[in-house]
C-alpha positions in Angstrom: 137.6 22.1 0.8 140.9 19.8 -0.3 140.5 18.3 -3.8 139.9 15.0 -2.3 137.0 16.0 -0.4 134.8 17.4 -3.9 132.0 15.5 -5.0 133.2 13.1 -7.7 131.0 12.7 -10.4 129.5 9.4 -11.3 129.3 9.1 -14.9 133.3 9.7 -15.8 132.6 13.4 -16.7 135.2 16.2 -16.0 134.4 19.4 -15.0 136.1 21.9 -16.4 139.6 23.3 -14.0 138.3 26.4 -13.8 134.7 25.2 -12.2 136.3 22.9 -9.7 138.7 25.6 -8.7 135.8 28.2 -8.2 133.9 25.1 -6.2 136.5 25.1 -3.7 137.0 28.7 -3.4 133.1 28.8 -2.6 133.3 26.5 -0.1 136.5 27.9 1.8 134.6 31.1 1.8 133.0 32.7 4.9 129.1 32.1 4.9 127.9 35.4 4.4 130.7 36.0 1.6 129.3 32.7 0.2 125.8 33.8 0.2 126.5 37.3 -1.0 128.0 35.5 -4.2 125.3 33.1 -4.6 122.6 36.1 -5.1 125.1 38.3 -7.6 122.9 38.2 -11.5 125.3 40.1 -13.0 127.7 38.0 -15.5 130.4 40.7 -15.6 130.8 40.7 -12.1 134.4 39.3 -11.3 132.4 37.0 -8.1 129.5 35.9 -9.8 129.9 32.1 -9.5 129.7 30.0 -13.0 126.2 28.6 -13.1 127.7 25.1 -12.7 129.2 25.5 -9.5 125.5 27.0 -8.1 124.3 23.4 -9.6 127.1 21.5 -8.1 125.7 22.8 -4.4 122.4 22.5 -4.8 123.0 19.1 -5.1 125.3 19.0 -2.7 123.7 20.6 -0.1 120.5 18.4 -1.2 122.3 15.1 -0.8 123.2 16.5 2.6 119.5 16.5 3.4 119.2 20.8 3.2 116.5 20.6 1.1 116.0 24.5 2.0 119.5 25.4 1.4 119.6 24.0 -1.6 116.2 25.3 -2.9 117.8 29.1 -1.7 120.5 28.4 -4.6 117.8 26.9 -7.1 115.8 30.5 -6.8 119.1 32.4 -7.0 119.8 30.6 -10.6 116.1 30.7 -11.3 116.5 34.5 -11.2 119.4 34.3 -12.6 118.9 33.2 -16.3 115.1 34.2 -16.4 115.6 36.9 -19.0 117.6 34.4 -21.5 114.7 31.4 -20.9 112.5 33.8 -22.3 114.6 35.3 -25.4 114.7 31.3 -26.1 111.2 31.0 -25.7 109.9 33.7 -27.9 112.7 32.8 -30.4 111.8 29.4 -30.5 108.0 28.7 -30.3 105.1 30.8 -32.0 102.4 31.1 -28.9 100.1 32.9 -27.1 101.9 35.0 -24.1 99.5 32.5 -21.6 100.7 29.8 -23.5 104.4 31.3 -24.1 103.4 31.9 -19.5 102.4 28.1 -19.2 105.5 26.7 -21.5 107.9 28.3 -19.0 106.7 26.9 -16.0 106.5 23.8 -17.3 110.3 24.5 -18.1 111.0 25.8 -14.9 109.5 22.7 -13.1 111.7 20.4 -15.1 114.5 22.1 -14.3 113.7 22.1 -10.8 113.4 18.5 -10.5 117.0 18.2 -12.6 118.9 20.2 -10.3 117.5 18.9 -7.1 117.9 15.5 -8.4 121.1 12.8 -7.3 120.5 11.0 -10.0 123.6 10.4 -12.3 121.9 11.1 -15.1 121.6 14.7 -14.0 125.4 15.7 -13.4 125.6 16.9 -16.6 124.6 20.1 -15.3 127.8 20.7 -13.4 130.1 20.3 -16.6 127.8 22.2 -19.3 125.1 24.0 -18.3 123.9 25.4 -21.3 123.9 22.9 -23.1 121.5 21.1 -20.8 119.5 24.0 -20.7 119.2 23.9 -24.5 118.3 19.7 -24.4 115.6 20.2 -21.8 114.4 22.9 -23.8 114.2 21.4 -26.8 112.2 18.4 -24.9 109.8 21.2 -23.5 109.3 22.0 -27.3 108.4 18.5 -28.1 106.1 17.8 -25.9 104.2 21.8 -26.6 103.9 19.9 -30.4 103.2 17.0 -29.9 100.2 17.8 -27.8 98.9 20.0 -30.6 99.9 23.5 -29.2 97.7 22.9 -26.2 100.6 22.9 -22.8 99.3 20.9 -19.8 100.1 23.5 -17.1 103.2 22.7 -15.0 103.2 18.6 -15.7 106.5 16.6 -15.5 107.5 16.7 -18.6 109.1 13.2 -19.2 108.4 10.4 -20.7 105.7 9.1 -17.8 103.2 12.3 -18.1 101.6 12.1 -14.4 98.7 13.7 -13.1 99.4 17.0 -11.8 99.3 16.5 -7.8 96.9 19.3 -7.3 94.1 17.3 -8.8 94.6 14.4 -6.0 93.9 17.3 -3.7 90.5 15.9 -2.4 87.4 18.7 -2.5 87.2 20.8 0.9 83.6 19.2 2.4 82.4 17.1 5.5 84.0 14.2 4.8 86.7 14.6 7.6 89.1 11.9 5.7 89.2 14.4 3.1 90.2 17.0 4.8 93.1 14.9 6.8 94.7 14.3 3.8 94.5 18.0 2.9 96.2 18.3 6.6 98.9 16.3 5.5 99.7 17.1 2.1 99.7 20.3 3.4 101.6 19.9 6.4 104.7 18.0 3.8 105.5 21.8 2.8 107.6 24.0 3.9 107.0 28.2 3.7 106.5 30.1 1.5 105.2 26.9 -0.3 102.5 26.1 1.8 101.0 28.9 2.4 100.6 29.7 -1.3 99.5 26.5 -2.9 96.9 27.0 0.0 95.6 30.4 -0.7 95.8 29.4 -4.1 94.1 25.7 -4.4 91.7 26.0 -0.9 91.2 29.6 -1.3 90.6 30.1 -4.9 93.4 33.2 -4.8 94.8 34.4 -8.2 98.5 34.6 -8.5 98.1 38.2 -8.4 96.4 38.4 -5.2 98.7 35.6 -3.5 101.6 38.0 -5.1 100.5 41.5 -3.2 100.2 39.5 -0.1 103.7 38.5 -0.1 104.7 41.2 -1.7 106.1 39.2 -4.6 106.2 39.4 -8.4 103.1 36.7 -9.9 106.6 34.9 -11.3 108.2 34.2 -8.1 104.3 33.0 -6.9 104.4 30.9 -10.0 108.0 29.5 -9.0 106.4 29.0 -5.9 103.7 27.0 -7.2 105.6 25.0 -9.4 108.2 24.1 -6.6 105.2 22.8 -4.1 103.5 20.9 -7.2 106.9 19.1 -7.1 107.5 18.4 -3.7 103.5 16.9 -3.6 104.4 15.5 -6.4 107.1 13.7 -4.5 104.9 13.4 -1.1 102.3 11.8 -2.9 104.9 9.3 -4.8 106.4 8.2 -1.4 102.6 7.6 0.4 101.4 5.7 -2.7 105.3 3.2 -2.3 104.0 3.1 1.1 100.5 1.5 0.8 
């Protein structure tokens, strides 16, 4: 990648040398070098790409309509800085562990949404990570107050609360309109997603069980979940602009 082919940024922020050097290197790489990369966790590791070059091509890779590619990346950093979202969490709020459980999906769906997003006003990310982290997690705090300890679990948390997209899921019954639109809603997802809001919504599954049948963790199912709340989220949003 030349330096006149990376992805300017919109808002007159500069990414530090050292980021859009490693950006480039990324992209000259092989794919399977790439990817190897992209999966290291380990800080110390000489390869282990800065956090805001793994932004920088999940959007990129999202504005190039790879949706899939992108959400690869957004798991890899998910992963990535679990352990420190939840030394900030305990340090920061006095909770329940189901509420503590609850907060950080809610986290982990906003952060989703940032990342993925090509808004402007989420390229922040690719010059200081952290210090986005800290904002969004600061907003997550908020919102736990203001709502009087009790955390609506895994709602957008901005400024225009919306229902949670599982609740326009119609009730499984006769009516056959009802269980069209479970087809489609459905049918928007891609795998693993699907399958698991499925077992989990239709089916009545706990995350445990949907967990031993992928043989998963229950936090990767809970990623899971919170990533195909968004993307109804979205499906629903778009059918609505449509009517």
């Amino acid at each position: 990648m030349s330096p006149h082919d990376l992805r300017p940024l919109k808002r007159g922020y500069d990414r530090e040398p050292a980021v859009e050097e490693e950006i480039r290197l990324l992209a000259s790489l092989p794919e399977t070098e790439f990817w190897r990369r992209m999966t290291l966790q380990d800080y110390r590791e000489p390869d282990c790409p800065r956090l805001e070059s793994m932004v920088y091509f999940i959007r990129l890779f999202e504005s190039r309509s790879q949706s899939e590619t992108a959400w690869k990346i957004v798991e890899f950093l998910t992963t990535r800085i679990g352990r420190t979202i939840v030394k900030k969490l305990k340090a920061s709020v006095r909770c329940s562990e189901d509420q503590r459980e609850e907060l950080h999906d809610a986290l982990i769906t906003k952060l989703y949404t940032e990342w993925m997003s090509l808004d402007a006003g989420h390229e922040f990310w690719e010059v200081r990570f952290w210090v986005c982290l800290d904002r969004n997690l600061m907003d997550v705090m908020k919102k736990f107050r203001q709502h009087d300890q009790k955390i609506v679990s895994l709602a957008p948390l901005n400024d225009e609360m919306e229902e949670d997209p599982i609740n326009r899921l119609p009730d499984t019954g006769p009516d056959p309109l009802s269980e069209v639109e479970i087809g489609l809603a459905l049918a928007s997802l891609a795998e693993p997603y699907r399958t698991t809001i499925y077992l989990h919504v239709i089916e009545q599954w706990t995350e445990e069980q949907i967990a031993r049948y992928f043989n998963k963790t229950s936090r990767t199912v809970r990623n899971y979940l919170a990533r195909a709340k968004a993307c109804l989220r979205e499906w629903y949003r778009e059918r609505t602009e449509q009517e």
